[in-house]
Every structure is written in C-alpha cells, then in structure tokens.
N, C-alpha and C positions, 0 to 999 in steps of 0.2 A: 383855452382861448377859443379854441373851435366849436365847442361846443356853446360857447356863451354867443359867439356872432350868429351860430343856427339861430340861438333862440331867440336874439336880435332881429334877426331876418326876420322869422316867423312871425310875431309880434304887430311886427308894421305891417305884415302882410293879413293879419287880424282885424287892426286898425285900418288900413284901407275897406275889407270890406266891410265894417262897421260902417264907414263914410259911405258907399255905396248902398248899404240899406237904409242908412236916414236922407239921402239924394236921389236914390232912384222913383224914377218913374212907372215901376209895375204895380199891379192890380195886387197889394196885399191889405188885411182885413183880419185883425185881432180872433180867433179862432182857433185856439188851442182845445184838445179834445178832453182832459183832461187832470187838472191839477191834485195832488196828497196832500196829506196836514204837513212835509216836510218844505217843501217848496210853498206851501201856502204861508206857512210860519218864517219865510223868507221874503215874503212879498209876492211870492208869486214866483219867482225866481229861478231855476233851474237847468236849464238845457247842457251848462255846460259838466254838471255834476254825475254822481255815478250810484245813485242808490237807487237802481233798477228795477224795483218794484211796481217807484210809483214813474222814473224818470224815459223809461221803455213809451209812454204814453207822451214825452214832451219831449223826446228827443232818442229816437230808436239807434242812434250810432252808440249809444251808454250801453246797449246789451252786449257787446266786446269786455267791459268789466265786470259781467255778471258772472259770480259765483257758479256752483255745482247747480243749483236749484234754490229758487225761493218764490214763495207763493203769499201775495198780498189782499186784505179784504180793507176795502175803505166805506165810510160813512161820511155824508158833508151834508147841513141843514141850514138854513138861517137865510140873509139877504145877501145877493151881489150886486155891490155898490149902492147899497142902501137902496134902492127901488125894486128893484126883483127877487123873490123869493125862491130860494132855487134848495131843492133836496136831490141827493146822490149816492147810488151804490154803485159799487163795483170792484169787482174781481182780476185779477192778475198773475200769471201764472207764465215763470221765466227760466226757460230749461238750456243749462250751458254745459251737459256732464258730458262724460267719454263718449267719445263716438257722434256727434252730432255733428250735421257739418255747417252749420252756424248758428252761433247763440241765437235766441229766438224766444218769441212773448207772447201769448194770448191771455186778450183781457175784452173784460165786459163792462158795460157800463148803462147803467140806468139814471135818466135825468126827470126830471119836473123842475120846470121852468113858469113860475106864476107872473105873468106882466100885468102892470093895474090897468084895472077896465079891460083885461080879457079874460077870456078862458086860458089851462093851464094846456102848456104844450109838452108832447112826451115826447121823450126820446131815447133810441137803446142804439148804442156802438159795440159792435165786434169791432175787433182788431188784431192781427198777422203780424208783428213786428220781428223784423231781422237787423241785426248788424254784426260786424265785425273787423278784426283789424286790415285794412289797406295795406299797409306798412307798419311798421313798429313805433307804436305811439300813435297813429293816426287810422283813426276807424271813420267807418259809414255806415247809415242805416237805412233803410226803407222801411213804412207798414201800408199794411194796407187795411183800410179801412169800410165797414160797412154797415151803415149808418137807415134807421128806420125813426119818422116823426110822425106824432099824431094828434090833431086840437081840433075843437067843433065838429068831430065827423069826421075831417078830411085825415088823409097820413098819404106820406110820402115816400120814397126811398131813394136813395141816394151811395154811389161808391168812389171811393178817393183815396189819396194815398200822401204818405208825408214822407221827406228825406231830411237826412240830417246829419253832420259831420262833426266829429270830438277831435280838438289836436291836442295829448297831452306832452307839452317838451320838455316837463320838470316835472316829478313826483307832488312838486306845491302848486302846480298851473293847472287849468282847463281851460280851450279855448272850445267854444260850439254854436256853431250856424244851423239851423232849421228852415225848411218850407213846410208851412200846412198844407193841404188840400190843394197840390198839384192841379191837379185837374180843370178844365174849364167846369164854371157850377149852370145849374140847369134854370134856363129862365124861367119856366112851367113850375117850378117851387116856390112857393109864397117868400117876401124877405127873414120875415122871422123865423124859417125853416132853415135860409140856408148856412152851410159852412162856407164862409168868405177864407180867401186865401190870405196867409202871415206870415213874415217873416221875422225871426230874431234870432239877434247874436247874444251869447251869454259868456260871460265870465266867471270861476272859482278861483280861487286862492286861499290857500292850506297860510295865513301867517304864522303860525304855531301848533304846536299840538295839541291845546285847548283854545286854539281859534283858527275860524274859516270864517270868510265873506263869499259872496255872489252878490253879482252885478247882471241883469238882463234889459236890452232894450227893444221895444218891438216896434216895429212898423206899418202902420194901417193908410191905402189911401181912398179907396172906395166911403165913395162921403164921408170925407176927408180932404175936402180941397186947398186947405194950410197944411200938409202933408206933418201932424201933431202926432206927437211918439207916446208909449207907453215903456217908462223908467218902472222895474221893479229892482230893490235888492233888499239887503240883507245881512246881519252876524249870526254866528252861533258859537258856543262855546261849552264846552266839557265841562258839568260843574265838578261832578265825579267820576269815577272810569264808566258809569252807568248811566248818568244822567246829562240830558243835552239841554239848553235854555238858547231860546232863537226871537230874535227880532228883526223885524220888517218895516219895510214901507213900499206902496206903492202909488206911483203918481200918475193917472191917465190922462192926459191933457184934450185929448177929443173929446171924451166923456164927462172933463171940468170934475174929474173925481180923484178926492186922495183918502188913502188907504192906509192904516196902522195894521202891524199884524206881530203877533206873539204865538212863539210855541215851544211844546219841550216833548222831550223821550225817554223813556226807558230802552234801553240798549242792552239787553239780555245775552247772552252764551246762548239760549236756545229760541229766544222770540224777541220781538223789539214792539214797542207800543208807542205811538204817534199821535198827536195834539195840536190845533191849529186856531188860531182865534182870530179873526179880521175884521177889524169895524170903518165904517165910512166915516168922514170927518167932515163930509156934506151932508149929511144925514142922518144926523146925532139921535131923531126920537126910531129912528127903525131899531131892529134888532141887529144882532152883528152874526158872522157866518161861523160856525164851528166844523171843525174834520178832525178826522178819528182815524187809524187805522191799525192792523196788526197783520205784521210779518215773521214768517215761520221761513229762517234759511236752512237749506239743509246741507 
C-alpha cells in the first residue's frame, strides 16, 4: 500500500508538471538535437525511454540505464514534414563500465538542412552528455553541447546545454522532463540558424512483454502566440524474441502538420539494426523521411 500511494503521489506530481508545460509562459521552441529510427518510428517520441544510444541525444538523464558500453552510427534522408529536405549522420558513443564516475555520451552529428527557395544550411554538433541516479529510481542529466552552421558563405557557432530528469517508480513506468538549449540564444545569429529552447514531458509504459507505448508532449512559444503543442507517440511490439514492429504518429499543431511513422528492429545478442519511416499527411506528393541505424553493445 505504501508503495502504490508513492506512485500515486509521484504521478500527479508528473501531471501537474505536464500542466505547467502546456500553461507556462517561458521562451520554449521545438528544437530537439537529435532523433534515431527508434524514437522516430514512435513518432518522435522518446525522452522518457532508455535505449541510450540514440536517447543520450533527447534526454541525457537515460545515461543512468546505460549498459557497460554501446556505440551507435545512424543515417536519416528524406523530407521533414513534407517541405524540408533534411539528411543526417551521426555517431554516438556511451561509456557506463567500472570505474567511471558517471555514465556519460559523446556523439556527433552532421545535418543538411535544404529549405525551398534557399540555399542548404550545414550543421555539425558535438555533444558531452552526463547522467546519473539522484536517488534510486530517479536520475538527471546534463550535455553540453557545441554546435557549428554554415549556408551562403556565412557560419556560425554557438554553445548550449540541455538537462533532463527520468522518474522510474515501476519497472513498467517512465516518467521524463527535458529543457533544450538552456541558455539565452545569440541575437547576431540568423533565425534559421538558431537553437530555440524546448521543453517536453514524456511518458513509457511496458503494458506487457510484447507491448510498450510512449506518449511525448512538447511545448513551443516563440512564434507561437496560441501557445500550440506538439503530441508525438507511439506502439511497439515483440513480434519474435528478435524482431520489433513500431507505429507512430505525430501531430504538430504550430506547423498544421501530421505525421505517420513506422518502424522495426532486429535485436541481436551482439548488434541491433534500426528502421524508421515518416511520411507527412499534408504533403502527400514529397517524399517521406527514412533512418537507419546500428548498434554494437558491449
């Protein structure tokens, strides 16, 4: 009974700050640094989840459940939200073995970013990610980030930083709060350069052993003056001990854009291989976004 009123307590103290991120009045701004084909095949989905490879990037309080070692390479090509054409590499590399005094991420990332009627914009992130447990069941993270752009000539640089908190009070729950890009951003930056700040709460739930959902909501208000949310979530499900099937949706109400998203895995003993498909449902003749990745745990 005591342990069910914690989780009780805890819960509505979840939901209160859910209500305080779709009510508040701070400067956040959809700007996530990086999504995988697992969370992409979820809608986007993930902060409150724990597959570190790619979730070290959306949420640095997940590196407390990272394994001994695991090292991730991703690939992403195609359109986001049917008008931008966006390709993506990058690297990830997450060390939690003996003797460290906290789990901890470095990852790389390379973007091209094509807007119609411009030129394409580069961009490459480092990134410093730490977390670990608080308390038992409740972790924190910090990264830090360090972020180079480049389009018509100009480039730019810029350094930030993201926190992020995991409550797990049941083996089948995740609960996780994020801020992006702490930092005040640099007005001497062009707009489409910079990282605006974000905030979102994410939910996991293990319903079975060949089912989990996620639920994430994000909140943007910088041109944003109906203060409009971005809903992503998500199933997945075991078809075999090896094989995972994921479906998505995601709905951005700012951007008047909805999103379908599919994807699957192979789930190896010594490597895992990731798949991601997202197509706009405002923008039926674009193409649709594909990601890729493979991880080697050790």
């Amino acid at each position: 009974m005591k342990r069910k009123n914690k989780f009780n307590a805890g819960f509505k103290l979840f939901l209160f700050c859910l209500v305080i991120l779709i009510h508040s009045s701070a400067n956040f701004a959809f700007a996530q640094l990086f999504k995988g084909p697992i969370s992409s095949g979820l809608g986007g989905a993930g902060v409150a989840s724990t597959e570190v490879a790619e979730t070290s990037f959306l949420n640095p309080a997940t590196l407390a459940h990272a394994p001994t070692f695991v090292a991730g390479i991703f690939y992403q090509d195609g359109w986001l939200e049917g008008v931008m054409h966006d390709t993506e590499l990058a690297i990830n590399l997450v060390d939690n073995s003996e003797g460290v005094i906290f789990p901890g991420a470095l990852g790389f990332v390379q973007k091209r970013t094509t807007y119609p009627g411009a030129d394409p914009v580069d961009k490459r992130i480092w990134q410093l990610a730490l977390g670990n447990f608080v308390v038992p069941m409740f972790s924190a993270g910090l990264s830090f980030n360090f972020m180079e752009y480049e389009a018509s000539g100009d480039s730019y640089t810029q350094f930030n930083m993201t926190a992020g908190i995991l409550w797990n009070p049941h083996p089948d729950w995740g609960f996780g709060l994020v801020v992006y890009h702490l930092l005040p951003r640099d007005e001497e930056i062009p707009l489409y350069f910079r990282d605006l700040q974000q905030a979102t709460a994410g939910i996991t739930y293990i319903a079975s052993e060949f089912l989990r959902l996620r639920l994430d909501v994000s909140k943007t208000l910088e041109m944003n003056p109906q203060k409009k949310l971005q809903v992503k979530g998500g199933m997945e499900t075991f078809i075999t001990k090896f094989f995972v099937l994921r479906l998505g949706w995601r709905n951005d109400q700012l951007n008047k854009n909805d999103s379908l998203t599919l994807g699957f895995s192979f789930v190896g003993p010594r490597f895992s291989i990731d798949y991601a498909y997202q197509k706009s449902q405002e923008e039926q003749e674009k193409g649709a976004l594909h990601s890729v990745d493979f991880r080697i745990p050790f």
